[in-house]
KOLKE-233178 format. One line per 8 residues: number of its first residue (from 1); their letters; for each residue x, y, z negated of C-alpha. Coordinates in steps of 0.25 Angstrom, whole numbers, plus 5000, padded with zeros to 4 digits. Layout:
! residues N
NUM) a) X/Y/Z  ...;
This chain:
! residues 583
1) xxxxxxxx) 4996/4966/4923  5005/4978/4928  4999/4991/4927  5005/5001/4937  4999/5012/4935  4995/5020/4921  4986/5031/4920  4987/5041/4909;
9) xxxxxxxx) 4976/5052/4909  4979/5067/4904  4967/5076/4899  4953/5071/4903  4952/5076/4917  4940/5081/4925  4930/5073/4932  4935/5067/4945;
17) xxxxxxxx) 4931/5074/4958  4934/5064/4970  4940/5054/4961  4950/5065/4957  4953/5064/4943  4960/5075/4938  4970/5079/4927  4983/5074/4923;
25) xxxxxxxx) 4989/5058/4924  4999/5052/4918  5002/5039/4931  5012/5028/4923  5018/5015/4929  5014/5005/4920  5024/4996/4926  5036/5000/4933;
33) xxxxxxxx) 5043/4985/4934  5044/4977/4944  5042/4961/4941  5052/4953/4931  5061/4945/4934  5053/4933/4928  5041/4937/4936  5048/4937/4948;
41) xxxxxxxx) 5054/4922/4945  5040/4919/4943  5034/4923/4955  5047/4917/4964  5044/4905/4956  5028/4905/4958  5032/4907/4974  5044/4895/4974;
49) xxxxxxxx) 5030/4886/4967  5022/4887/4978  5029/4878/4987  5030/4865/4976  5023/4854/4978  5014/4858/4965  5009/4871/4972  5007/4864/4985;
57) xxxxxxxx) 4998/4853/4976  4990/4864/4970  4986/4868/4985  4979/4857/4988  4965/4854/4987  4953/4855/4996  4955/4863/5008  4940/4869/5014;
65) xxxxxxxx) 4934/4864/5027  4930/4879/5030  4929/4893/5022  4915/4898/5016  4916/4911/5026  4921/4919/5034  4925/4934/5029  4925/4945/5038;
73) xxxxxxxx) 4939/4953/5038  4936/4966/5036  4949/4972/5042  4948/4973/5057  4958/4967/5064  4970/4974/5074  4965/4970/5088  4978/4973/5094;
81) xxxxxxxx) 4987/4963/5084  4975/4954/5086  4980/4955/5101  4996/4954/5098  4993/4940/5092  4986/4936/5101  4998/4940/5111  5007/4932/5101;
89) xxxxxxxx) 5011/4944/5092  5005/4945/5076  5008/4961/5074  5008/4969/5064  5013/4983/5066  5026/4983/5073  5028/4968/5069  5027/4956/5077;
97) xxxxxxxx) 5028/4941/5077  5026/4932/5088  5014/4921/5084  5019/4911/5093  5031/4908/5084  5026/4915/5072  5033/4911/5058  5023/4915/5048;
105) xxxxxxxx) 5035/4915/5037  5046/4921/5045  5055/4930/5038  5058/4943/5039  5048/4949/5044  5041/4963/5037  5034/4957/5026  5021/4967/5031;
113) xxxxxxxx) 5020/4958/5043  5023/4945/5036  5011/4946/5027  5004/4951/5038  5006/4936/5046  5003/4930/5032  4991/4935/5028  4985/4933/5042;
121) xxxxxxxx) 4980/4947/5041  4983/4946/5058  4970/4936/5061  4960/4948/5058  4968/4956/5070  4967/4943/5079  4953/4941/5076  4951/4957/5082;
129) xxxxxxxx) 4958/4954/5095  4947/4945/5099  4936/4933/5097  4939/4920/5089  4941/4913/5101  4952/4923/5105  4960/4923/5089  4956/4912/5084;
137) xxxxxxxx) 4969/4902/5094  4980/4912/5088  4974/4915/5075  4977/4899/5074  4989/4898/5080  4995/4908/5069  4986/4900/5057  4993/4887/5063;
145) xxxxxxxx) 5008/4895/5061  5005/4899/5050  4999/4885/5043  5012/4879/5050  5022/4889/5041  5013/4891/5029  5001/4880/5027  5010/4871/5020;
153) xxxxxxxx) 5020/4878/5015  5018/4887/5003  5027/4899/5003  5028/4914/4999  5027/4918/5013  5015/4912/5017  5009/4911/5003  5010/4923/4996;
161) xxxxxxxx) 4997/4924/4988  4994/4938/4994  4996/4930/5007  4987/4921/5005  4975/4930/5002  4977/4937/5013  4978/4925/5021  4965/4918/5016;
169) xxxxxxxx) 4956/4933/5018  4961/4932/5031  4960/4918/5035  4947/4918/5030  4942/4931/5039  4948/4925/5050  4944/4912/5048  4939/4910/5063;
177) xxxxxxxx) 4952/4914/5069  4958/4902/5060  4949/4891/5058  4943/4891/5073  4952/4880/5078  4946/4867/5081  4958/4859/5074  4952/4853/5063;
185) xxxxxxxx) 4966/4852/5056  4970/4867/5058  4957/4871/5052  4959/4861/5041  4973/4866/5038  4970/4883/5038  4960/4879/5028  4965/4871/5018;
193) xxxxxxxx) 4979/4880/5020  4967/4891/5015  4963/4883/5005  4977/4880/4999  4980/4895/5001  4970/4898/4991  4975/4887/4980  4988/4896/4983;
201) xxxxxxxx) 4982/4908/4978  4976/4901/4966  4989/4899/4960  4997/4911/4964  4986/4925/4968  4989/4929/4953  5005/4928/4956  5005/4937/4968;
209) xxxxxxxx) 5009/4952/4965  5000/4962/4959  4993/4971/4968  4989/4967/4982  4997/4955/4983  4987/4950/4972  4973/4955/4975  4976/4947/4989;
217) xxxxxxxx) 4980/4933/4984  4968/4934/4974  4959/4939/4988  4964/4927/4995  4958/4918/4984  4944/4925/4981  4945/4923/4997  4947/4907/4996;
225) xxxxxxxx) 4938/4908/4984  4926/4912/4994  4930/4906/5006  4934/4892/5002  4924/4882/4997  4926/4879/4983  4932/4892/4978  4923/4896/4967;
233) xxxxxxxx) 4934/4897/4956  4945/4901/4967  4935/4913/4968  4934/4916/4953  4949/4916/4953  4950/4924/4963  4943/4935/4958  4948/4934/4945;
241) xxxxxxxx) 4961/4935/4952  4958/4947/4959  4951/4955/4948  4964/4953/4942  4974/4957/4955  4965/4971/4958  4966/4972/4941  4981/4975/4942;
249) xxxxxxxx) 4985/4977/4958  4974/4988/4958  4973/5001/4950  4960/5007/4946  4959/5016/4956  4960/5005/4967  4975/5008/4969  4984/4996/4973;
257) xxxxxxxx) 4996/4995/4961  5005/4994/4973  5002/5009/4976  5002/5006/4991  4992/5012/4998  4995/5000/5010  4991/4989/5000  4978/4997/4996;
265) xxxxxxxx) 4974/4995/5010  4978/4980/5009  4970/4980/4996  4958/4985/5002  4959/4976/5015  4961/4964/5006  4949/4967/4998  4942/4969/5009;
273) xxxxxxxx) 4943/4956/5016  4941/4950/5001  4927/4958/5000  4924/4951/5013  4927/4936/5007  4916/4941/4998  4909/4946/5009  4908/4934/5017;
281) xxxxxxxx) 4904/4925/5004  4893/4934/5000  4900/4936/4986  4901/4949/4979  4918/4953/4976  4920/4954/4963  4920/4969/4957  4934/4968/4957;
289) xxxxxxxx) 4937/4967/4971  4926/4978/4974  4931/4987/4968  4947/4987/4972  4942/4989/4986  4933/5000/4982  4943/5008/4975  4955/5005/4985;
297) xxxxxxxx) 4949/5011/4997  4948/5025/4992  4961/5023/4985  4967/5019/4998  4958/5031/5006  4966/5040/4995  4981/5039/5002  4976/5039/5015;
305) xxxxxxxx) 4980/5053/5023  4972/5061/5033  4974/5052/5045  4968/5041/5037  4981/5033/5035  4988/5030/5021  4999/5038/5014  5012/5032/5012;
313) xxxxxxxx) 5015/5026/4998  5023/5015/4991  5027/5011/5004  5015/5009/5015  5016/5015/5027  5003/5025/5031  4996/5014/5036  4985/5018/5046;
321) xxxxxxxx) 4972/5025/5046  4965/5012/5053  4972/5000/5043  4968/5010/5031  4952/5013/5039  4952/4998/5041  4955/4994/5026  4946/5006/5023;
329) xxxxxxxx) 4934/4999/5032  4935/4985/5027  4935/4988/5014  4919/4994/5017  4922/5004/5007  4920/5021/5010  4925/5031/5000  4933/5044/4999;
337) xxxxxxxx) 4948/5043/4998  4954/5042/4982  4959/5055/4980  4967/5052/4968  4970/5037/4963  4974/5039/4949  4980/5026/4948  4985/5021/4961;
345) xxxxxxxx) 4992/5037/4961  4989/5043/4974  4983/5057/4973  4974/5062/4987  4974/5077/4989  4965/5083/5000  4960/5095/5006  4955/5098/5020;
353) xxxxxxxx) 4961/5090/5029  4974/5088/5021  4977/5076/5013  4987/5072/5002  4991/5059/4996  5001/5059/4983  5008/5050/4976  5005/5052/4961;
361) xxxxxxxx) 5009/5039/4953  5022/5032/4950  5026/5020/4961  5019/5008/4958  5023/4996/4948  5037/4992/4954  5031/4977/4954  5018/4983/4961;
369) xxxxxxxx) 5026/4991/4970  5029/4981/4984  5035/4995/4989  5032/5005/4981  5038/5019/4984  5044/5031/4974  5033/5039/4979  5029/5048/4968;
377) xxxxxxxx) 5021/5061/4971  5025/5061/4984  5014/5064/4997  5007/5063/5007  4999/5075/5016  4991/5074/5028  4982/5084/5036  4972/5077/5044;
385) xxxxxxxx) 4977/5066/5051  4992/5071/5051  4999/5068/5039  5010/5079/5036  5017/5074/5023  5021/5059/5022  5028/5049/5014  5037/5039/5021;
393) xxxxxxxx) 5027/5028/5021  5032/5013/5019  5033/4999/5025  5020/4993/5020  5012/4986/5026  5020/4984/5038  5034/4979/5029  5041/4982/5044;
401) xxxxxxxx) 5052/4991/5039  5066/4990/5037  5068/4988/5021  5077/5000/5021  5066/5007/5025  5054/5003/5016  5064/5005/5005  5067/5020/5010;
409) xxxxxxxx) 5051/5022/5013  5050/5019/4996  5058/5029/4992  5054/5044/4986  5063/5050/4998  5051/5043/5006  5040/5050/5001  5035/5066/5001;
417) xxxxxxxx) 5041/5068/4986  5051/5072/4977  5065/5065/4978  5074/5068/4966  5090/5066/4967  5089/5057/4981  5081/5046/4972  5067/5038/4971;
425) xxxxxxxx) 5056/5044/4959  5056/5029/4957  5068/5018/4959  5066/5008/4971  5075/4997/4968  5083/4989/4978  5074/4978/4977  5063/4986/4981;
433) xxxxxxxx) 5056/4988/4968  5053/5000/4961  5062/5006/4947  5061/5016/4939  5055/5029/4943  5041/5038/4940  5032/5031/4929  5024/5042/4927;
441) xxxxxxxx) 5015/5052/4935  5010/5063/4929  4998/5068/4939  4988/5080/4940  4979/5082/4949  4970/5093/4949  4957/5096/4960  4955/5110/4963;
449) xxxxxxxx) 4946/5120/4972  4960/5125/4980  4968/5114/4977  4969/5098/4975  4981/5098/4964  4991/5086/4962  5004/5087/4951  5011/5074/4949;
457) xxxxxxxx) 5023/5072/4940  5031/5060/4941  5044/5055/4932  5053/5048/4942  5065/5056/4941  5063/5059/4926  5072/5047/4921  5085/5049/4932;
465) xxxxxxxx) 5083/5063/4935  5074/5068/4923  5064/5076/4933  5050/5075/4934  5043/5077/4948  5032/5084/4947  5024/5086/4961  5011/5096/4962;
473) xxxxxxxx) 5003/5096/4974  4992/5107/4978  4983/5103/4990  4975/5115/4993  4959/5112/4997  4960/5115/5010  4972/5106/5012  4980/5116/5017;
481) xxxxxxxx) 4992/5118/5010  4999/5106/5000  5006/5114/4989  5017/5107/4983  5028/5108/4970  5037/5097/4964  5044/5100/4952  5055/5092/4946;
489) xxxxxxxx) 5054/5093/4930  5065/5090/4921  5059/5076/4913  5066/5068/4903  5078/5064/4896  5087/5063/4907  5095/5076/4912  5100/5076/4926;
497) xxxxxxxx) 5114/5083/4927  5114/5094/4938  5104/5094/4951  5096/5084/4956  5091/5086/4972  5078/5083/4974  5071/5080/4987  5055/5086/4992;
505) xxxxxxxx) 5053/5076/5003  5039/5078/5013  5040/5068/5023  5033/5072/5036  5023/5063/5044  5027/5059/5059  5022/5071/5066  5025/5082/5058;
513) xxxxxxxx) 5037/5089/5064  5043/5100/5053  5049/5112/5054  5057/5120/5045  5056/5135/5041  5067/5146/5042  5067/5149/5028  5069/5133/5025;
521) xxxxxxxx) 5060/5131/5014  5048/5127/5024  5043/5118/5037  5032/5118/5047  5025/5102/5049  5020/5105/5062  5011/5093/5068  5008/5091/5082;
529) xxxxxxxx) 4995/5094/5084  4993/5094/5070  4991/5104/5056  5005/5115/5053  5009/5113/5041  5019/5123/5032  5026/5115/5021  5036/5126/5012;
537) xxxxxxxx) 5044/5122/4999  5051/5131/4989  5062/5126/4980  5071/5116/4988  5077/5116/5002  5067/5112/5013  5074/5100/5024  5068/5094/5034;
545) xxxxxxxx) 5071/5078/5036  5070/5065/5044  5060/5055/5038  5051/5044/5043  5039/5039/5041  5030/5023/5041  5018/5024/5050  5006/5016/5044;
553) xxxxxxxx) 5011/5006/5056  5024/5005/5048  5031/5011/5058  5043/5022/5056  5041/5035/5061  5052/5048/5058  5048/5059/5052  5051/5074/5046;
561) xxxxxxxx) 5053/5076/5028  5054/5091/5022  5063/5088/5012  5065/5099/5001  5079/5097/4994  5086/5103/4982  5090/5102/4969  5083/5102/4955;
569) xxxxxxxx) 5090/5105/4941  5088/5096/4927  5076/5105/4926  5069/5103/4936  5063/5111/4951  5050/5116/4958  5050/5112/4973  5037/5119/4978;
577) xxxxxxx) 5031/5119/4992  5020/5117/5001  5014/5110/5015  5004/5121/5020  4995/5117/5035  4997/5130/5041  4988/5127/5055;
């Protein structure tokens, strides 16, 4: 089991208010390393097994003549895609591909979009563009594609255990888009190609990686278990399984280990269409289950900003307010936003109309990571529905971006934090995983009348550089003025020779046009139509500079950073400042 994430309490704090837990914490990685290099052999030869003749005899068995139910989907459909496939197009954001010479397994397309085709995720927006009649002939005509290019052989592009339990929630909701034909053989072939799909996740849910990946192949086969007649002990493996893949892809506080506040609305959808299997079989879901999608959806409400849309962290874009509403919706699940999640690391701070998101825990485990970001005590602020202060934002789930550009949007540069000598609070390898960096968070958050209090300290640069980064942020009550100080403190052995620069970075959202003051050491954030806002800084040189931004379509947009600069000794500086909404 990998442990990402270690809490160490200081003194007994006071009770809660709001799920607010204050005092002092000590946030540890418990497991920095990505896989071995035996793991790695292993899994490659698990993947090269699947197309021998032995795994191809272990798919073999009876196949069913019908399924025990139909499941609702309880995620609505995009009419307008619907529509495009109908036209002939299958689209996902900007993407496109042609269904009338459609390669299910073609290379080189974003890997957003593959899975996307894969998981067949597409049928619930062509069931919204109009009756069966109308989406059942090309719902088949894509299935008949696809069994042509996947039914017989097994590979890592079509068979991918997360795959396949996406695939089998979604063939079974949408199950009169698929099994209406009167063709006998068709019919026969989708469902035993189920069937064997589910023998597939018998032998390999437990090899897919931990986190989401995971909790979907073990969802595919509770699926089967319900659906398929005969699939009592599937079922009991299944939920074994899943007790198992929420146990350690999970944190207690409903967090995902992956720390990506785009899989966290993944993980609620997933568990939602699961629920609804249960649903339709009139069988209670195991505690488990129940509780994961209780606790995500105010984690997830948590890192959402004022217009209702996601922050950007570990590399997710700000995906909309409607995908996070919709997730929120099928899930059946009201509550209040988590202000502080202890141990998935994001901290909430509101006041009036003004919201703000911080990231207050080390990245996540480098072998959990998919993308994860050198974020630390970075922020996001919004007031209302215009966000002001923003991170970069990131590639998932759209996967459209050049791979320059996903690696850049990773980087601390990329995010409304404190850079130290041009360089990352923790190493991203060429390979794309995650090195060494911040192990330790030390946070403290305190709740008062005027003020909500946050101070996070992290360890990143103590080993190259020997500073600690230590960030404090004061929103007042009425969420007017964000007050803010970073402090660089001398930590450690190591002694740096000489100065080391350092870099404040605020990355504006689209929309915010700034403009600097006479005496340098200040800007206006005017927004059209929108709140004034002051921001002022004391102990570096205030620049203003190009940025850019992910839209939660995964589309680029340029932008405006303050950027204060400047130069810190072995014993450390004090960079104070502060964003005040003067309208």
């Amino acid at each position: 089991m990998v442990v990402a994430r270690r809490i160490e309490k200081g003194p007994e704090p006071l009770p809660a208010e709001d799920g607010i837990e204050p005092g002092r914490r000590l946030i540890r990685v418990g497991d920095d390393k990505g896989q071995s290099l035996a793991e790695r052999l292993a899994a490659h030869f698990n993947r090269l097994t699947w197309n021998t003749p032995f795994h191809s005899f272990r798919l073999r068995g009876r196949f069913p003549l019908k399924l025990l139910g139909v499941p609702r989907d309880p995620i609505p459909g995009d009419r307008e895609a619907g529509l495009d496939i109908m036209d002939g197009e299958v689209t996902l954001g900007r993407q496109r591909a042609d269904t009338a010479t459609l390669d299910f397994a073609a290379s080189g397309r974003p890997a957003g979009f593959a899975d996307h085709l894969q998981s067949f995720a597409w049928l619930r927006d062509l069931a919204a563009a109009g009756t069966r009649l109308d989406s059942a002939p090309y719902a088949e005509g894509l299935m008949k594609r696809w069994l042509t290019r996947h039914g017989e052989a097994v590979d890592e592009a079509g068979w991918r255990p997360d795959l396949w339990g996406r695939r089998i929630l979604n063939w079974a909701a949408h199950a009169p888009l698929i099994l209406s034909s009167s063709d006998l053989v068709y019919r026969s072939t989708v469902l035993n190609t189920l069937a064997r799909g589910a023998r597939h996740l018998d032998r390999t849910a437990d090899k897919a990686p931990i986190g989401l990946p995971r909790i979907a192949a073990y969802a595919g086969t509770i699926a089967a278990g319900l659906l398929i007649p005969g699939g009592d002990p599937r079922l009991i493996h299944g939920e074994q399984g899943i007790a198992k893949a929420l146990g350690t892809g999970v944190h207690p506080d409903g967090g995902i280990v992956s720390r990506s506040p785009v899989e966290m609305v993944e993980l609620i959808e997933l568990l939602a269409q699961l629920l609804a299997v249960y649903e339709e079989r009139r069988r209670e879901p195991p505690t488990p289950v129940a509780h994961a999608l209780a606790k995500a959806v105010p984690v997830l409400l948590g890192v959402t900003m004022g217009d209702g849309a996601l922050s950007s962290w570990q590399g997710g874009c700000g995906l909309t307010p409607e995908r996070v509403a919709r997730a929120v919706a099928a899930s059946g699940i009201r509550t209040r936003p988590l202000r502080q999640s202890r141990e998935w690391g994001f901290q909430r701070l509101s006041g009036g109309a003004t919201v703000v998101v911080a990231d207050c825990a080390p990245p996540p485990a480098s072998r959990l990571a998919r993308g994860g970001c050198a974020s630390t005590l970075a922020f996001e602020l919004s007031d209302g529905p215009q966000r002001i202060i923003v991170n970069c934002g990131g590639d998932k789930p759209w996967g459209a971006l050049p791979h320059a550009i996903t690696e850049a949007l990773r980087t601390s540069a990329a995010h409304s934090t404190l850079v130290l000598a041009d360089s990352n609070s923790t190493a991203i390898h060429t390979d794309g995983s995650l090195g060494k960096g911040v192990t330790l968070v030390e946070l403290d958050r305190r709740e008062e009348e005027t003020a909500s209090r946050i101070e996070g300290t992290h360890d990143g640069y103590v080993r190259r550089l020997g500073l600690q980064h230590r960030r404090k942020l004061a929103l007042a009550a009425d969420g007017r003025e964000l007050g803010g100080e970073d402090v660089l403190l001398p930590s450690g052995s190591r002694k740096s020779n000489g100065l080391i620069t350092f870099a404040l970075r605020f990355h504006l959202a689209p929309g915010v046009e700034p403009t600097a003051t006479a005496d340098g050491l200040g800007a206006l954030l005017r927004v059209d139509g929108g709140p004034l806002w002051q921001f002022r800084c004391r102990g570096g040189a205030l620049s203003i500079e190009e940025s850019i931004w992910i839209d939660g379509d995964g589309r680029p947009a340029s932008t405006s950073q303050l950027v204060v600069t400047g130069e810190t000794p072995a014993g450390g500086t004090s960079i104070s400042w502060a964003l005040k909404r003067a309208g």
